[in-house]
C-alpha positions as MATLAB code, in Angstrom:
seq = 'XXXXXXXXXXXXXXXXXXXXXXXXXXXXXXXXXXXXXXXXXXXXXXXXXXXXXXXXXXXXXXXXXXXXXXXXXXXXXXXXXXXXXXXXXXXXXXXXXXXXXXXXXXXXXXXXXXXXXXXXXXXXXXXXXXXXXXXXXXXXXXXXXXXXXXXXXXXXX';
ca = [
       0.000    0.000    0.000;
       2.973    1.941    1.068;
       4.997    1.659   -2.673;
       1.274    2.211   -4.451;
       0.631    5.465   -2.407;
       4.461    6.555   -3.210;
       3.706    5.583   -6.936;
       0.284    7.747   -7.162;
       1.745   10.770   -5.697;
       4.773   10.567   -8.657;
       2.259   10.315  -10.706;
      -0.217   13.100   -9.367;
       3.510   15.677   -9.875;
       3.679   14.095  -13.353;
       7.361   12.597  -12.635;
       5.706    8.830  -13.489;
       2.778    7.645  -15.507;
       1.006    4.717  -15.591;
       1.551    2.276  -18.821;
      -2.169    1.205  -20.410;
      -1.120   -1.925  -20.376;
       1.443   -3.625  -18.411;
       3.996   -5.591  -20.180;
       3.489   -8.322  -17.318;
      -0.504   -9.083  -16.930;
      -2.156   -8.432  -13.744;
       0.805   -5.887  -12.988;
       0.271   -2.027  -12.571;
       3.417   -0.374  -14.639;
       4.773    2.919  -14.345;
       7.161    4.861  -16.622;
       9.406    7.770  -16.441;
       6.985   10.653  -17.899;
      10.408   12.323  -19.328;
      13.296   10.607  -19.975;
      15.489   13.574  -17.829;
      13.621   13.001  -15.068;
      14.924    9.065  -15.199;
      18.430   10.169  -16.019;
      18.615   12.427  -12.999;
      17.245   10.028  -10.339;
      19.579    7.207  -11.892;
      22.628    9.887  -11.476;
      21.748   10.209   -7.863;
      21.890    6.972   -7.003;
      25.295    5.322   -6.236;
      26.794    2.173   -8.507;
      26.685   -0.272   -5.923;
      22.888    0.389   -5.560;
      22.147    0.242   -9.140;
      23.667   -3.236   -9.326;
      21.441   -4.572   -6.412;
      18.389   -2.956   -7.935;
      19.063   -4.729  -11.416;
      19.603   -7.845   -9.526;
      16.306   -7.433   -8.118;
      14.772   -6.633  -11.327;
      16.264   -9.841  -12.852;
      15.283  -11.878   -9.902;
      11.880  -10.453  -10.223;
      12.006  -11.176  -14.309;
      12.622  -14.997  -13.376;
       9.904  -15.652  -11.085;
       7.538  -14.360  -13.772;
       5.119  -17.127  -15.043;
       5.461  -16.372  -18.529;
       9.642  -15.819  -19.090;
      10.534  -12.753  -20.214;
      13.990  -13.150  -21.523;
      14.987   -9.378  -22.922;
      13.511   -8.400  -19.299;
      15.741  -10.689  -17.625;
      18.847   -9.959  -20.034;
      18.540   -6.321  -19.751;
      18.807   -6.530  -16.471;
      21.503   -9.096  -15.853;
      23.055   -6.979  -18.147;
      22.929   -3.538  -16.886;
      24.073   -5.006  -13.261;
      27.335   -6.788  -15.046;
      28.084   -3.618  -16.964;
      27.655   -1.356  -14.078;
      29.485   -3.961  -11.782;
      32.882   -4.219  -14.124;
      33.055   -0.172  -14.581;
      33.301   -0.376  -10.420;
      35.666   -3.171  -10.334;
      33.524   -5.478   -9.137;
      34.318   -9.294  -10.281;
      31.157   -9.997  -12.418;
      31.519  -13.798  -12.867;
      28.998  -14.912  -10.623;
      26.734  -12.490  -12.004;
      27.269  -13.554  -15.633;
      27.003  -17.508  -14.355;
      23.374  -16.316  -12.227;
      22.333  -15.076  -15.502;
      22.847  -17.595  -17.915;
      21.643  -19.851  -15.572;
      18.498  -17.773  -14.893;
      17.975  -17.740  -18.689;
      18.587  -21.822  -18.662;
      15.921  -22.270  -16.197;
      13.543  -19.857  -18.080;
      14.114  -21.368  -21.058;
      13.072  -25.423  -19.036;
      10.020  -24.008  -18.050;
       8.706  -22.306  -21.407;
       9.580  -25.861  -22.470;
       7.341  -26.854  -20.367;
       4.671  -24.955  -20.748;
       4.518  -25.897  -24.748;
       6.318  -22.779  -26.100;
       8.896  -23.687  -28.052;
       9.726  -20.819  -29.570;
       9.950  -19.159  -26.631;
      12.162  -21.981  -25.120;
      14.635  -21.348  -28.094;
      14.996  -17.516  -27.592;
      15.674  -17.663  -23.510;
      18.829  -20.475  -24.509;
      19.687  -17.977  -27.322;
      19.835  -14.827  -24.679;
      21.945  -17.797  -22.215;
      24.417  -18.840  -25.110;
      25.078  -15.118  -25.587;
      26.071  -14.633  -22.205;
      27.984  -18.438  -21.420;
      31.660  -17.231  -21.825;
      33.778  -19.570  -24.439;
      35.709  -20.889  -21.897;
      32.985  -21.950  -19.115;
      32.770  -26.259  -18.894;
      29.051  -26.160  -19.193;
      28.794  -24.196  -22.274;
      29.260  -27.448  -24.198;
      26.182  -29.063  -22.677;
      24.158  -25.875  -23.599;
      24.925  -25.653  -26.975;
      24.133  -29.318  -27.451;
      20.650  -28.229  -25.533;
      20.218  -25.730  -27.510;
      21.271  -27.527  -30.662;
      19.210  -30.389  -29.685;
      16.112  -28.388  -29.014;
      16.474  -26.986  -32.627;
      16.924  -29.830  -34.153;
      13.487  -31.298  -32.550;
      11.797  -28.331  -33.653;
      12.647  -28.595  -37.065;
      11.033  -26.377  -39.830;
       8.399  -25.362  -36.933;
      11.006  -22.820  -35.685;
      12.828  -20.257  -37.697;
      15.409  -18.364  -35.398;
      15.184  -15.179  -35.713;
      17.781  -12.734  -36.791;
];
C-alpha cells in the first residue's frame, strides 16, 4: 500500500505515468513521464545500488510465469556492466544469468512454447563465456532443441 501510495503521488507531480497496459498481466506499470527526469534520479543513485536494484529486477524477471527473456537480459546486463566499470568481479553475475535464462528457457519448455524456449537459450548462449565447462552441454541443448523443432522454428535474426 505503502509503494502504491508513493507511486500515485509521482504520478499526481507528473514525474511517473502509468503504462495502459502492463507488459506483465495483472501488474500495474509505471514509466518515467520524461526521460530527464529518469536520467537524474539514476545519477543520484550510487553504482553499488544500481547493481542490487538490477539484480532485483532480474530476480523479479525470473519468477515471472510467462519468461521474459529481454527483461531478464537487460537486467543481468545492466548489473554486469555497471558492476565491471566499479571493479567489481562480475563472474557470478554472468554464471546467475545464464543460468536464470537456462531455467527460463526449461520451463517455457514446459509450458509448450517452443519458440519461446529457443529464444531464452539464445539470450543464455550469448552470455555463457567460451571458456565456461558447461557451455558445451548448452549448446548441445540448444542444438538439440532446434533440431526437434525442425522447420516449426525459424530463429530469428
Amino acid at each position: 500500500e505503502e509503494v502504491g501510495r508513493g507511486l500515485e503521488l509521482l504520478e499526481s507531480r507528473e514525474l511517473l505515468r502509468r503504462v495502459r497496459r502492463s507488459g506483465v498481466p495483472g501488474d500495474v506499470e509505471y514509466v518515467f513521464r520524461y526521460a530527464v527526469s529518469r536520467d537524474v534520479a539514476l545519477a543520484q543513485l550510487p553504482g553499488r545500488v544500481l547493481v542490487e536494484r538490477h539484480l532485483r529486477a532480474a530476480d523479479w524477471a525470473a519468477l515471472l510465469d510467462v519468461p521474459r527473456p529481454g527483461l531478464l537480459a537487460f537486467h543481468y546486463d545492466r548489473a554486469i556492466a555497471l558492476a565491471d566499470a566499479d571493479g567489481t568481479p562480475v563472474e557470478a553475475m554472468e554464471r546467475r544469468a545464464w543460468e536464470a535464462l537456462v531455467g527460463a528457457s526449461a520451463r517455457a519448455a514446459a509450458a509448450g512454447d517452443d519458440a519461446l524456449a529457443v529464444s531464452c537459450l539464445d539470450h543464455a548462449l550469448d552470455r555463457c563465456p567460451p571458456g565456461e565447462p558447461e557451455r558445451v552441454w548448452l549448446v548441445t541443448h540448444h542444438r538439440r532443441i532446434l533440431d526437434s523443432l525442425g522447420t516449426r522454428y525459424r530463429r530469428r535474426p
